[in-house]
C-alpha angles and dihedrals in degrees: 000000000000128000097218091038088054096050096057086046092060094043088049087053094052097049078049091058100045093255096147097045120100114197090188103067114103121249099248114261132281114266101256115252125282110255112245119267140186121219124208106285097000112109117223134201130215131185122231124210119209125252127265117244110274094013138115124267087213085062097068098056124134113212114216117208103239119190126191118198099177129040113242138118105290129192127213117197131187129194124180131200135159106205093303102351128087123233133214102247129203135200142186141189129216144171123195097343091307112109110240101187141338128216133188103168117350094122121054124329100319101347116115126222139192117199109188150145106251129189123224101281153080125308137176123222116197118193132190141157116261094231095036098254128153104256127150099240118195120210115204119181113190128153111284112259102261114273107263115245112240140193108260096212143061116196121205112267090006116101124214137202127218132173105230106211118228097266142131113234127340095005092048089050139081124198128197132189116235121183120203106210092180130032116247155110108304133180120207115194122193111192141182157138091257135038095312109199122203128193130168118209138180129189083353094303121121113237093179144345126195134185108179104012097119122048130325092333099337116123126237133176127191117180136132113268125197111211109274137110121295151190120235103191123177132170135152121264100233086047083251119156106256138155116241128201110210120189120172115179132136114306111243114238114255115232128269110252129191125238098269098037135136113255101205113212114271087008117119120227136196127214134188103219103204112222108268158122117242123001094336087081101044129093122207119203122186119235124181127199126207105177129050107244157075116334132173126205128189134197110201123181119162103210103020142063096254109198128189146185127187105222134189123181094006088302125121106233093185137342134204149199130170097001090124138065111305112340089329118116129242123183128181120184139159107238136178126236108287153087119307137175120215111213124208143177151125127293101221085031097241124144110276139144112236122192108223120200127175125189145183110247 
């Protein structure tokens, strides 16, 4: 027989045979799972593993594969539970690799929300707890709600609304333009049923910002304007949508009152500090308070270094200096039911006149 014939015919018998077949070779490995992802609309949810002792929370974080196919202004939110608590979620925002923006609780209570102009293309969102529990967090991306159209300008003496978006800065903001035709003493309020911010800018510089200066958490700024060009800017202070009513208009002098007098809850009241060292440059102002609870009390003056002091029974409970806005004093302090007396003078003890408020809240 051939040699060559007689070759093929043995390699054809041990393939027969299963010679060339090893049994014991593995079947290759599994494709590793897909990561988690969350699609436009379509709430996911991620669990959360807790922390080991001594670690970090931002180590347990699960990243979700996030893709955009249209430009537009997205919003991430991020809301955490474990069974009936609530957990403190966290979120981030990447792009190949590079952090676009971080949240904690900009959305409601503890959830955490990113409001921001994306580009077609693929994103990451990695989410944790802030103390490094175990929670289920669920992620949702939507289209952010339109950006409401406002009014531009606020006239003296004529209030405005505006419906502030949820967004965190410029988007969640509206400015309006305010000009001050005489110089004087103005008050801007900012109200609402939710966190009203207030700020006053000029040439892009920020005078003065308030958050709780009105009533409960409304905003209100009193300060001496000269006539110029300004800024009115108002948000709310958890980035929600709300709708803010602003009002700026001359304030109205508070009434003079005499050393001794009563000092009536969310009334201003003026009063004339004598030069002088001790208590003969001090004024005392009674203030009685009926309900246990949180109260704030200012001392403005506009040219001069007001100082306070809240005292009962001839003790001073707190004093302040420079707590408010400028060299003007703030003070907020729980107090009891009773008779106080509020204290005021002048920190280099020259003659001025001080405006006093005091407030629940």
């Amino acid at each position: 027989m051939d040699r060559r014939l007689s070759w093929a015919i043995g390699l054809l018998l041990i393939g027969a045979c299963g010679g060339g077949d090893d049994s014991n070779t593995p079947p290759p490995p599994p494709p590793p799972p897909a990561a988690p992802s969350v699609a436009i609309g379509v709430p996911a949810t991620v669990t959360i593993a807790p922390m080991a002792a001594g670690g970090q929370a931002d180590s347990m974080a699960v990243n979700l594969d996030f893709n955009v196919a249209a430009p537009g202004n997205y919003q991430c939110t991020a809301h955490g539970v474990q069974g009936t608590e609530v957990r403190d979620a966290q979120m981030k925002l990447f792009q190949n690799g590079a952090e676009l923006a971080m949240d904690s609780d900009s959305g409601d209570g503890f959830d955490a929300m990113i409001t921001r102009q994306l580009a077609p293309g693929a994103y990451s969102i990695r989410v944790w707890e802030w103390l490094g529990r175990d929670a289920q967090i669920t992620v949702t991306c939507g289209l952010a709600p339109a950006v409401p159209v406002n009014p531009t300008v606020l006239t003296v003496g004529t209030p405005v609304n505006v419906n502030v978006a949820a967004a965190q800065g410029p988007a969640g903001q509206v400015d309006l333009n305010l000009v001050i035709a005489a110089p004087g003493n103005y008050q801007c309020d900012a109200t609402s049923s939710m966190d009203a911010q207030m700020a006053i800018l000029q040439n892009g510089a920020t005078l003065q910002e308030d958050s709780d200066g009105g009533e409960g958490v409304n905003s209100r700024i009193t300060r001496e304007l000269a006539p110029g060009a300004y800024v009115v800017r108002v948000w709310e202070w958890q980035h929600r949508e709300a709708q803010i009513s602003v009002n700026c208009a001359p304030a109205v002098s508070a009434p003079v009152v005499a050393d001794g007098g009563l000092l009536v809850l969310g009334t201003p009241a003026a009063v004339n500090v004598p030069a002088g060292e001790g208590p003969a440059g001090q004024v005392h102002l009674n203030l009685v308070i009926a309900a246990p609870g949180q109260y704030t009390c200012d001392a403005t003056d506009t040219s001069h270094d007001a100082q306070m002091a809240i005292v009962q029974g001839g003790n001073v409970i707190v004093e302040d200096s420079d707590s408010g806005e400028g060299t003007n004093s703030r003070i907020t302090q729980t107090l009891a039911p009773g008779a106080y007396q509020i204290r005021v003078w002048e920190w280099l003890h020259r003659a001025t006149q001080i405006t006093v408020t005091c407030r629940q809240g």
